[in-house]
C-alpha positions in Angstrom: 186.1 58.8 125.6 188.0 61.8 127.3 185.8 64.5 128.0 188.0 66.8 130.4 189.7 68.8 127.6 186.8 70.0 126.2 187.0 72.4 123.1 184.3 74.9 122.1 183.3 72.8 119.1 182.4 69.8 121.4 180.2 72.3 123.8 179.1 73.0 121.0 177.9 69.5 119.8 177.3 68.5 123.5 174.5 71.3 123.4 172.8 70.4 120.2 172.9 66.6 121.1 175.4 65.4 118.4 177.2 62.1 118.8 181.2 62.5 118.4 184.1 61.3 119.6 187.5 63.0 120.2 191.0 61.7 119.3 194.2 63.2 121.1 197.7 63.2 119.5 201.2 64.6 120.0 201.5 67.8 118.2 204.6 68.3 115.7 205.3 72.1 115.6 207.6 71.4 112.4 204.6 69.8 110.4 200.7 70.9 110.7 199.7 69.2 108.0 196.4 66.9 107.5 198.9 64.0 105.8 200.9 64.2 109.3 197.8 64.1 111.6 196.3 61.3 110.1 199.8 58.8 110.0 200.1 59.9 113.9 196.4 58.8 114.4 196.7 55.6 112.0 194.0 56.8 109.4 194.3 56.9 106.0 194.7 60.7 104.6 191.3 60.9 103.3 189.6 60.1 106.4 190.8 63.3 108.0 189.3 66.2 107.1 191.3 69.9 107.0 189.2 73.1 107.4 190.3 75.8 105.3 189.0 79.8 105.2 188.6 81.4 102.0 188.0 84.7 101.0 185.8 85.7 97.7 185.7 89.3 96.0 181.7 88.9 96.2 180.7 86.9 99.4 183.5 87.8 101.5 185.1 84.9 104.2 183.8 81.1 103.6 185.1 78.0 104.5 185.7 74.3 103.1 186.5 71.6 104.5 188.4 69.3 102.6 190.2 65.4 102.1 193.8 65.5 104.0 195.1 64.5 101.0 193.6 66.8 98.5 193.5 70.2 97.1 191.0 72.8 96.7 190.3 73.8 93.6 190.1 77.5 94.0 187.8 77.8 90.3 185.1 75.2 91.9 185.3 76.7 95.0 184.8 80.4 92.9 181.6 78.8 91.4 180.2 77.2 94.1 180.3 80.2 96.5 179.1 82.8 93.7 182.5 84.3 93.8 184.7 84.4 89.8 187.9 84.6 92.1 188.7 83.5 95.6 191.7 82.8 97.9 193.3 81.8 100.9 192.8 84.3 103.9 196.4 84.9 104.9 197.8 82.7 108.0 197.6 86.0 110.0 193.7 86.1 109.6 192.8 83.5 110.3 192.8 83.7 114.1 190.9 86.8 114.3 188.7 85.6 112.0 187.9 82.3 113.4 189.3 81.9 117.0 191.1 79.0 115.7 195.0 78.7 114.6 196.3 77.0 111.7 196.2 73.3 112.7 193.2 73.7 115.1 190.7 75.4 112.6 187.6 73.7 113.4 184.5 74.3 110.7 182.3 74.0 113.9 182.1 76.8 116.8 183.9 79.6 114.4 183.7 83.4 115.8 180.9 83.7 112.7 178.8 81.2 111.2 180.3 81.5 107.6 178.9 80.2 104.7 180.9 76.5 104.5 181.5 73.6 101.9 182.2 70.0 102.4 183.4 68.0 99.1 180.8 65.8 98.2 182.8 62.7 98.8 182.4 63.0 102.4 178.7 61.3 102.2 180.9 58.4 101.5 182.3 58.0 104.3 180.6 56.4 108.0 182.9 59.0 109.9 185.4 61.9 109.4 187.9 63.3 111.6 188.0 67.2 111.4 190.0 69.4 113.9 188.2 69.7 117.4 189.8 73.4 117.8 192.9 73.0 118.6 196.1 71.7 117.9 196.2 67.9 119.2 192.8 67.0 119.3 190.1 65.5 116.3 186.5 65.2 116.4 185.4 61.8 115.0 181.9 62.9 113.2 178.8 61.7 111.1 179.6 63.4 107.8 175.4 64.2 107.9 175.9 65.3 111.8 178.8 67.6 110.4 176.9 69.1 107.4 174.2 69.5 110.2 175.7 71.4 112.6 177.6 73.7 110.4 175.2 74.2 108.0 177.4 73.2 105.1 176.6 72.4 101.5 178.1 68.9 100.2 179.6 70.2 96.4 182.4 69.2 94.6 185.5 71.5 95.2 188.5 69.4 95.0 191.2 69.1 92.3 190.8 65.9 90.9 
């Protein structure tokens, strides 16, 4: 396992005693997306997980980390997070708000602990890969170790 280029989130899960792994890849400027990662690291589009920041009109900034290859569904994501409408923070928040870029938004080692949701069809899974921080790099994670160490909720808020 590399350990030289170590991101925040991976301090981070160093400190607390996590077990992880990392996984390096070329980065594609042209395409960010979870689909893209995934076929560069040979993984199916569900085992990679993309973070996305959301804002609410009642609780403010939360985040969710979904399948590569799904959606969120903005109404379940409303009702989970006691919000009746939420969106997308704009690309040109999310830096400020996080620390991370788009493409290296991790749901672990954010500026603020925000309140975040996994889709429940993570617990299906032995590991996921979610972004390590940066653009290049995945975290290969317990799903329970990652709802651990980000104090997420497990809930269904993908379109299906």
């Amino acid at each position: 396992m590399k350990r030289e280029n170590k991101t925040n989130a991976a301090r981070l899960l160093d400190r607390a005693g996590t077990a992880y792994g990392l996984k390096s890849y070329p980065v594609d400027e042209e395409d960010l997306s979870a689909a893209h990662v995934a076929a560069v690291l040979g993984l199916e589009a569900d085992a990679l997980y993309k973070t996305l920041v959301l804002r609410g009109e009642r609780t403010g900034v939360f985040v969710c980390v979904v399948p590569g290859d799904a959606e969120v569904d903005l109404k379940k994501a409303a009702r989970v997070s006691g919000n009746k409408k939420v969106d997308l923070v704009p690309m040109k928040e999310l830096l400020p708000l996080t620390g991370y870029v788009r493409g290296g938004c991790s749901p672990i080692g954010m500026k603020k602990r925000y309140p975040t949701y996994i889709d429940s069809g993570v617990m299906e899974r032995e590991t996921v890969h979610v972004s390590a921080g940066v653009r290049g790099m995945q975290l290969v994670i317990a799903p329970a170790d990652l709802i651990a160490c980000t104090g997420a909720v497990t809930a269904d808020i993908i379109i299906r």
